[in-house]
N, C-alpha and C positions, 0 to 999 in steps of 0.2 A: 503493500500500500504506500510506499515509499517513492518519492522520485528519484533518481539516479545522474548525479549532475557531473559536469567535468569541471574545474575549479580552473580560471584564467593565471594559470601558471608556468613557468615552465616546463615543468614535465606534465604529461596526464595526469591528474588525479582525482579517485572517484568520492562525492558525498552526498551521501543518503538525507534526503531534505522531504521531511511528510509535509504531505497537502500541496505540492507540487507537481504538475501534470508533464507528460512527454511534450517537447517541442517549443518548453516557456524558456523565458528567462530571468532569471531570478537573482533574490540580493537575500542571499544565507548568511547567518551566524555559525562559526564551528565553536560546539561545545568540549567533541573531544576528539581525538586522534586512534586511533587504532590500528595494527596490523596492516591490514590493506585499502584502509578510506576512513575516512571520516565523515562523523555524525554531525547535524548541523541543524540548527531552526530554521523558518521558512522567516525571514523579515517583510518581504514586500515581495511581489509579482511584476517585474520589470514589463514584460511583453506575457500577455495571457495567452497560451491556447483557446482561441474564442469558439473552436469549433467542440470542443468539453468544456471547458468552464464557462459555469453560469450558477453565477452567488443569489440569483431568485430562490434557486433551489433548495438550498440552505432550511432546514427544519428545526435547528439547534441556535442558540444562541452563545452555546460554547464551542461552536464547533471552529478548529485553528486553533484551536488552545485546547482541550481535551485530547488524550489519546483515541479514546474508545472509535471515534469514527472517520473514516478517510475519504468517505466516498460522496458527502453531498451535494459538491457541486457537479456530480454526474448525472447524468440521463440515467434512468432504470436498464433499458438499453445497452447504455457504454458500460455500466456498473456488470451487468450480466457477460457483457465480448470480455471483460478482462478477466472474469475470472475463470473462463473458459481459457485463458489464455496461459493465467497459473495452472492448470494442468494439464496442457501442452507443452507447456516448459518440464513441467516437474517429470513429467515421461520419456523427452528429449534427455534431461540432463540426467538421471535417478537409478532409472530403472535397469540402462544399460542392456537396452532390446534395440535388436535393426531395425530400425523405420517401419520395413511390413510387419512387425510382430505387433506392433499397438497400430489399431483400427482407429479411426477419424474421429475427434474426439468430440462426443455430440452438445450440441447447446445445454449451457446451465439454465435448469429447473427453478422457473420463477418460485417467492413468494407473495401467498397472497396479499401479506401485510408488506409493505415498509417501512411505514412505522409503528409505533405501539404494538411492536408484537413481542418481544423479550421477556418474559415470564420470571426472570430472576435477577438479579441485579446485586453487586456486590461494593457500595462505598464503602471505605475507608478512611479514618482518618490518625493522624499523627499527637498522642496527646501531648501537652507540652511538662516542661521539669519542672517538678517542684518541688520545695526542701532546697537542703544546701548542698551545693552544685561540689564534688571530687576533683580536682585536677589540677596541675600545676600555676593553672590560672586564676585556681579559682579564690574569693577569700572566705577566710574561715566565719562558718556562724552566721553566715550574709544569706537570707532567705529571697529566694528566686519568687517572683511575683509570677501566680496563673494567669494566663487571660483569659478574658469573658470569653472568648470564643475561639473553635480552630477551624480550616477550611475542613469540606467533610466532603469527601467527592471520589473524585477518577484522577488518575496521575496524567501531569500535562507533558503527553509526548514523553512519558518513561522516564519522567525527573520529577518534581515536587508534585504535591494533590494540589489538584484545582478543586474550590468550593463549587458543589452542583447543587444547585433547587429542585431541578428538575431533568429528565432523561426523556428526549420523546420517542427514543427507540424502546422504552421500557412501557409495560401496558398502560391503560389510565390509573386501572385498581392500585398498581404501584408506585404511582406517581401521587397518587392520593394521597398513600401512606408515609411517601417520604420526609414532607414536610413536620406532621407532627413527631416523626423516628427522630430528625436530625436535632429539633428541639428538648427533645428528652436527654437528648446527647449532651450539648453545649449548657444544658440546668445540671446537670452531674457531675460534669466535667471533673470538678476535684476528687471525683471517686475514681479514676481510670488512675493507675500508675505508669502504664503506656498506651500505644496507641491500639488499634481494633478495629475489626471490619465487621461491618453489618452484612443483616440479610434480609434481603426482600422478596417475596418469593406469591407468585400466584399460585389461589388455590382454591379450591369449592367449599362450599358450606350448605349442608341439603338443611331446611328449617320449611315450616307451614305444615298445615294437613289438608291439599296433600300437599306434600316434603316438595318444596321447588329446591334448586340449585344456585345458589346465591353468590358471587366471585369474593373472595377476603381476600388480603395480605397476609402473610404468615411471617413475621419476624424473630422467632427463636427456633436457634438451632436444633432443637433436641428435638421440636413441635413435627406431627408428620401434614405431607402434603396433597392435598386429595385432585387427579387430574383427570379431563375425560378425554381421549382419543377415539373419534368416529364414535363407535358406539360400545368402547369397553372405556374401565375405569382402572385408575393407578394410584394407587399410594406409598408413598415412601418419604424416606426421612426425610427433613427439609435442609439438610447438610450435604445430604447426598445427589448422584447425579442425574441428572434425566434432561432432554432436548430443551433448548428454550425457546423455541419458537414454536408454539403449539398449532399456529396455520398453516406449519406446511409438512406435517408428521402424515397426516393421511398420506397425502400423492404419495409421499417417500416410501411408504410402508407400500403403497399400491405399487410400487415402478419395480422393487425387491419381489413382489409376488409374483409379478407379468414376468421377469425377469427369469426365476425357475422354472416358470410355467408356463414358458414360451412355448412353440409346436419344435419337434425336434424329431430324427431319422426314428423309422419304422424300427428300428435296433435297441433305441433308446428307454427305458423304464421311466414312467411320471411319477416323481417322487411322491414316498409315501411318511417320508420320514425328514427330519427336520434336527439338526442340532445349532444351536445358536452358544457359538465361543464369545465370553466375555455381555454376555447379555445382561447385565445391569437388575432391574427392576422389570425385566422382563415384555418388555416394550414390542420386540418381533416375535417372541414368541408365543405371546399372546392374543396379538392384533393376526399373526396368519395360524392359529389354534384351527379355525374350523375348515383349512383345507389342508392338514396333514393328520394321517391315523396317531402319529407319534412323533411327541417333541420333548428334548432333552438340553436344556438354556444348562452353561456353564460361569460360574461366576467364583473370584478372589475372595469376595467379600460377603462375609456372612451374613449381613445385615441384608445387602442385596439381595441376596438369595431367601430370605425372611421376608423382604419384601415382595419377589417376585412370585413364592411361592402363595402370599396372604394375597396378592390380584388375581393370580386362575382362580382361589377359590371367590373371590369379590364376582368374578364374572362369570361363577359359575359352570366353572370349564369341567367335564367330567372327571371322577379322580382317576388319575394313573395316567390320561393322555399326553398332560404337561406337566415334567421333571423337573425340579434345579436342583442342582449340587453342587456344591461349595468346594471346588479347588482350581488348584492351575493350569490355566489352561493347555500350557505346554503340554500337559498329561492328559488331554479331555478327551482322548477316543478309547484310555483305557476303560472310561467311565461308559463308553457306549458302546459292551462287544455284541450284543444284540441286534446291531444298527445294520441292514443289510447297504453297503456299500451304491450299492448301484441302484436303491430305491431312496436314497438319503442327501438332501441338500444339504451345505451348510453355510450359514451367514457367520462372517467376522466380524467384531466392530470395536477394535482393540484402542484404548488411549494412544496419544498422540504419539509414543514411542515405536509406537508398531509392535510385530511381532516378530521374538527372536526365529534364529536360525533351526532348535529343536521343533516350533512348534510345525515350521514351515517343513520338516520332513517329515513330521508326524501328519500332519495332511495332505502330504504326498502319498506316507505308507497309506492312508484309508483308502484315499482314490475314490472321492464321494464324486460323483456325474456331473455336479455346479456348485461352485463354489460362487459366494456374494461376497465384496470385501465393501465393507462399509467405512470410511474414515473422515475423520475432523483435521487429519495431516496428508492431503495425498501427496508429499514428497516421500514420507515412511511406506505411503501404500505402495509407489511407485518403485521401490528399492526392493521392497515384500513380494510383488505383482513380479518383478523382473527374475529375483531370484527363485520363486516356484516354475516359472515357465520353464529357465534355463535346465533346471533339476530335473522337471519334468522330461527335457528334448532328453537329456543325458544318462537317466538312468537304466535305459536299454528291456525295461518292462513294456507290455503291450498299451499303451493309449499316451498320448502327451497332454497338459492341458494347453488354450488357445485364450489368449484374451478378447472375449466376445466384442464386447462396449463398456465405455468408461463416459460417465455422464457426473456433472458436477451438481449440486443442490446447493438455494444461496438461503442457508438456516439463518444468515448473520447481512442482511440489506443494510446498507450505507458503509460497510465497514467490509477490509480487501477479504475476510475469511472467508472461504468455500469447502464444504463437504464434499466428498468423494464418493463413487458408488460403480467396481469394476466388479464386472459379470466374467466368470472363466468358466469354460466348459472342458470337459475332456472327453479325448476324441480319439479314431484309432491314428496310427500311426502311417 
């Protein structure tokens, strides 16, 4: 989300300047120096890009000064070609596959929102010292004055917190609540010994007879969070993880489905079986419940797995069709020797680390028919995607797998992140 400038010097050299578009020219501040370039403010817009930039479009009043967002003076449009264009790149440079091996990489998956869709929201802020200050500067006995107030917000461009009122990428319900949160905050203040980040977090409330659904804010941590997708329901901790953008979870859950259950050679078996690596709270395992006999969601985290486990039964889902169990993934087909191979998809959807090198031969040895790889980093997916292919041409067993299509989803509107979502098949050789 960054621009990429050359600095008028004698030699090349590159600096990374947010909120600056291709083709401008600009008057940067460098904050710091590193390795191979340096970081820098954006000060002023010498010559605009006029054919992107356009500051009407602007929704934010912090926006230039906040990190959270890079993309408003974009067209929805230009906002969507570029990030089609982050995973072009990350394919090109990642994955380390010839040209023919990755398929043309298809338009990113509008949402419906752009703004007020972000269901969670995490300010922070820095509380200030008080007492008497330690250090060679300091003098002895000499009590440090609190202030009335501290900024309470998002970090401006990855250095200090900028003070936010307000977030309009954040829903209304959470926008509501922030005001009276941040208040509670700065009336307390002398109670923090450091500083703290909140939480804000959308969630249902069923009340009336009969029971409507009512939208709250949820701000403590321990509190759990009630969410509805299409037509099942989710709860889980409000600490813990789940999609934030709740307008565009169907299509995405719908494109994964088409996706397995695509039409495929007369040779081919239509899965009957389902395992879902690193599935959270349960999110694909439960929304594609009633077109698989048997599903088997794997999760680290116990709590997850408590949670994902308490929404099959929330939704009712028959017992015994949908499994979770609590370990790592790299180990998760010991947990499914029942699973028949050739009637069995399975979705990925690992944190931004990817997946190591064990897990990736342990899903080679299954050799499931589609594999779905779902990411929030497709530079990991792409290194992950390159090294099963290769493995696959290499291992001298019967079938390789092929990478079908690679389609991006924009979970994150005004701001450069894009979800990833590559479809592999295997096939004979």
């Amino acid at each position: 989300g960054e621009g990429l400038a050359i600095a008028p010097s004698s030699k090349p050299w590159v600096v990374a300047v947010p909120f600056s578009l291709p083709g401008e020219r600009i008057r940067a501040r460098v904050y710091r120096n590193v390795r191979l370039y340096s970081l820098a403010d954006l000060v002023r817009v010498e010559e605009p890009n006029s054919s992107m930039r356009d500051m009407s479009r602007v929704g934010c009043k912090y926006f230039g000064e906040c990190g959270g967002c890079q993309y408003q003076v974009l067209s929805y449009e230009t906002q969507l070609d570029l990030k089609r264009s982050v995973v072009v790149r990350a394919y090109q440079l990642f994955s380390d596959l010839p040209q023919e091996s990755v398929p043309e990489i298809l338009p990113t998956a509008p949402s419906p929102l752009q703004y007020g869709y972000r269901t969670k929201i995490t300010p922070h802020f820095e509380a200030p010292i008080k007492g008497p200050r330690r250090g060679k500067n300091s003098m002895p006995n000499v009590e440090t004055k609190v202030p009335d107030t501290v900024p309470i917000g998002f970090n401006m461009s990855g250095k200090r917190v900028l003070d936010i009122e307000e977030c309009p990428i954040a829903t209304p319900v959470i926008n509501r609540a922030l005001g009276p949160l941040r208040q509670g905050v700065i009336e307390n203040l002398h109670t923090y010994k450091k500083g703290a980040s909140l939480l804000l977090r959308n969630s249902l409330q069923s009340s009336g007879d009969p029971p409507t659904e009512e939208e709250i804010c949820v701000t403590d941590f321990k509190s759990q969070v009630r969410e509805r997708v299409g037509d099942m329901l989710f709860e889980y901790s409000a600490n813990s993880f789940f999609q934030n953008n709740n307008s565009i979870l169907t299509s995405l859950v719908d494109y994964v489905r088409k996706a397995i259950f695509t039409e495929r050679s007369p040779k081919t078996q239509t899965p009957t079986h389902l395992v879902d690596a690193y599935c959270g709270s349960g999110l694909f395992s439960i929304m594609l419940s009633p077109h698989f006999t048997k599903i088997a969601g794997i999760e680290l985290s116990s709590d997850s797995i408590a949670s994902a486990t308490k929404n099959a039964e929330l939704n009712n889902l028959p017992e015994g069709k949908v499994t979770f169990r609590a370990g790592d993934a790299a180990h998760i087909f010991q947990s499914v020797p029942d699973f028949p191979a050739s009637e069995t998809a399975v979705i990925i959807d690992p944190p931004r680390k990817g997946c190591d090198e064990n897990f990736i031969d342990q899903l080679l040895g299954f050799r499931s028919t589609t594999v779905v790889y779902v990411s929030c980093n497709v530079h990991t997916q792409a290194r992950d995607v390159g090294m099963l292919l290769r493995k696959s041409e290499g291992d001298g067993r019967h079938g390789k797998y092929v990478l079908e299509s690679v389609r991006g989803f924009d979970l994150f509107p005004q701001t450069s992140h894009v979800e990833s979502v590559a479809v592999l098949r295997l096939v004979e050789k």
